[in-house]
N, C-alpha and C positions, 0 to 999 in steps of 0.2 A: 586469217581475218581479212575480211574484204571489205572494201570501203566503195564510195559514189564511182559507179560508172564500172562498166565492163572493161578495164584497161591491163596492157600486159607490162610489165616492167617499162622494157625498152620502147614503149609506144605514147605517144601525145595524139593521138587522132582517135581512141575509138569511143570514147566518152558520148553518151547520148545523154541529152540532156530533157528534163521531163516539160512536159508541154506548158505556158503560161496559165494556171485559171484565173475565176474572179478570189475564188480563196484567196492564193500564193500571193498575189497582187495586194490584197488588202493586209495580208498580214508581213506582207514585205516592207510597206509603206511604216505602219505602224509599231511593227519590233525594231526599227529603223528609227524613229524618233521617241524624243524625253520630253514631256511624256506619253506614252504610248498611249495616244489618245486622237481621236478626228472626228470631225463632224460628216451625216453622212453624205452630204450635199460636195463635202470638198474631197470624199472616197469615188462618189459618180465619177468626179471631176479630173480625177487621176487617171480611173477606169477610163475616162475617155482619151486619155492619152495614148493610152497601153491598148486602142481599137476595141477594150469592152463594154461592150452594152449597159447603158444602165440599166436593164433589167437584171441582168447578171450579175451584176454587181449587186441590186437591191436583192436578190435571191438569196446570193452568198452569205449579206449579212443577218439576213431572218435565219437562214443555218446557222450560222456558225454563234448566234444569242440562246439560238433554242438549246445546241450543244454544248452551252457552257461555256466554249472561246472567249466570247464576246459579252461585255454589259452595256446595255444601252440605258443613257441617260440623258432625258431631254435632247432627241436626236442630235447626241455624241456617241461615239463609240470607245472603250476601254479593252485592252486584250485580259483576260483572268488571270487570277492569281498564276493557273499552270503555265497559261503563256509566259507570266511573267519571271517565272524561274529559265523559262526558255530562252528569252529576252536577257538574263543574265549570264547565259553561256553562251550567249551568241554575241554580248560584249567582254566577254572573259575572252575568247577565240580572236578579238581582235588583239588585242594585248598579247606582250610576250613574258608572263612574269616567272623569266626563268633566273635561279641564281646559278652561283657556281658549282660546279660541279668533281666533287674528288675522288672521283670512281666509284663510288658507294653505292648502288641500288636501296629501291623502295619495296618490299615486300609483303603485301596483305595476305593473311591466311583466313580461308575462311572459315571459322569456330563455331559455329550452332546448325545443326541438322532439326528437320522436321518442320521447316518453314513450308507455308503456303508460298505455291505457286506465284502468285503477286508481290509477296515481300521478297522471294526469291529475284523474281526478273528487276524489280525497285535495287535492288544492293547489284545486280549486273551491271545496270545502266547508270550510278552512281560513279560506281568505278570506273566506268568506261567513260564517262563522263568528267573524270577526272588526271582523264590520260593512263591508266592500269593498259594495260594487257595482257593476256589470259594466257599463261602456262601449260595449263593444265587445270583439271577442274577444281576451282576455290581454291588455288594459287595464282597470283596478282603481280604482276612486277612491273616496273619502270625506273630510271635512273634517278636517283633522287637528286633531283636539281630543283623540284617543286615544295614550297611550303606549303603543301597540303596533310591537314587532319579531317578522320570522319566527324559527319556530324553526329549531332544523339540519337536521329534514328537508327544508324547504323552500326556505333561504334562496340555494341555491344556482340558485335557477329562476327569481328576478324581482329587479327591479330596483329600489328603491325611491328615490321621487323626492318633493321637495318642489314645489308649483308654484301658479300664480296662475290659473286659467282667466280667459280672457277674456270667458264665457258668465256668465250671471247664475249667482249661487251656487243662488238659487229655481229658476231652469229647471232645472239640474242636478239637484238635490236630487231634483224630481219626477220628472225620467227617470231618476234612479239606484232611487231608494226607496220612488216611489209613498207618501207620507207621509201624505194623504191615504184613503188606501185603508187604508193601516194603522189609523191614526188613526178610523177606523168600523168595523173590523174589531172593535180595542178598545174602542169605548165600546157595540157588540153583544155582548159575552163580560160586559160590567160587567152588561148588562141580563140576560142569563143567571143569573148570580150572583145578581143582585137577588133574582130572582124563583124560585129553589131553593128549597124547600121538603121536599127529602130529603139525606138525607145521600148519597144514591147522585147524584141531580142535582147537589149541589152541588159532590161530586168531578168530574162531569165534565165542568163550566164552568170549573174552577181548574185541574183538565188542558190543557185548551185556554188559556187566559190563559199558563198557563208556557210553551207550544209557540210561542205567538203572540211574548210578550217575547222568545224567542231571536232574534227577526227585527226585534228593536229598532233604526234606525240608529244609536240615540246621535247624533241630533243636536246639534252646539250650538243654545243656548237662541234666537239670532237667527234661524235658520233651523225653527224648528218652526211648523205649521200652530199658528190657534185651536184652544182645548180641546183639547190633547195631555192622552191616555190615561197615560201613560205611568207618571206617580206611583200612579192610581189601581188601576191592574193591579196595580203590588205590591204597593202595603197590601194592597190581596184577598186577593191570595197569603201574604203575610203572617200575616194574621189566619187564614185557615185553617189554616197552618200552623201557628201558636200554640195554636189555638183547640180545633183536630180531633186533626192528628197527633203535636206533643208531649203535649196532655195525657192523649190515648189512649194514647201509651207509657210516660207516666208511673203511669196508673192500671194497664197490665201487668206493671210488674216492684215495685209496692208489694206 
């Protein structure tokens, strides 16, 4: 299982990071604040922070209405419902709502064949979504240290099981979650960060840091590699957040 950036274990350097648009930007700003909402006049306004054009930025948001993204309302903008499930995993990712852990894993089986293609990839991305990873095909495991049950659309399609593996929890861990990989993935996005120097860099190092956290496993704290990233990505995120986007919306509607 691979995650953001082409990185090898042992390496914090080779992470590429994907270029800023007027998209990324506006929707950075906006799944970033409660509630996700802006007027377009103070998204220009941003955009010209981060060196974009307001044409491109006014481009981006006629996309992104026409596509559904976005509701406009008496020139404000809303991100949609889908974002807004997005928006909720991208503040679940900053939270750590792990409990204890007693060596028990979490087990999903997958139970119903003959699924469309779309409900198919829908229960992948749930699960994966939910910190699972993939055994093997429609077998799901993770350590259970998470209070997570499926919802009703799903709940009908696996099976969920408590269990003991007989496999080292370590070996498991690295063929489910590559922890390792992760874990240099993040401490290359911290170096990124570090070393920003614009406001337009530094949005699009904290970009990457929130895509990356969504592929958090939540491990418990007995099974994490040395130097886990993990706390340091959020404060990141954090502090820009405080730092950039509340006090930027603060100084707009004074």
């Amino acid at each position: 299982m691979r995650h953001d950036g082409g990185v090898n274990p042992g390496s914090a350097t080779a992470v590429r990071l994907r270029p800023l648009t007027a998209r990324s930007a506006i929707l950075s700003l906006l799944l970033g604040n409660h509630p996700p909402s802006s007027s377009g006049s103070d998204l220009v306004a941003f955009g010209a922070q981060l060196d974009i054009k307001e044409s491109a930025v006014r481009a981006a948001l006629t996309r992104m209405v026409a596509a559904g993204d976005l509701h406009r309302d008496d020139g404000s903008y809303t991100i949609s419902d889908r974002l807004l499930e997005r928006q909720h995993r991208q503040d679940e990712a900053m939270e750590l709502p792990l409990g204890p852990w007693d060596g028990s894993w979490r087990t999903a089986v997958v139970v119903t064949s003959g699924k469309d293609q779309a409900s198919r990839l829908h229960l992948r991305r749930t699960l994966s979504a939910a910190h699972f990873g993939e055994l093997r095909e429609g077998v799901w495991m993770r350590p259970d240290n998470l209070a997570w049950l499926p919802g009703d659309d799903i709940a009908g399609d696996l099976q969920l099981m408590r269990t003991r593996p007989d496999a080292d929890a370590a070996d498991l861990v690295d063929q489910l979650f590559e922890p390792r990989r992760w874990a240099a993935t993040g401490r290359s996005l911290l170096d990124h960060a570090d070393r920003a120097r614009t406001p337009r860099d530094h949005l699009t190092a904290v970009a990457a840091i929130v895509r990356h956290l969504t592929h958090d496993p939540l491990l418990p704290t007995e099974l994490l590699p040395p130097d886990w990233p993990g706390g340091a990505l959020r404060s990141t995120y954090d502090a820009f957040r405080d730092e950039v986007i509340r006090e930027w919306l603060a100084e707009r509607t004074v």
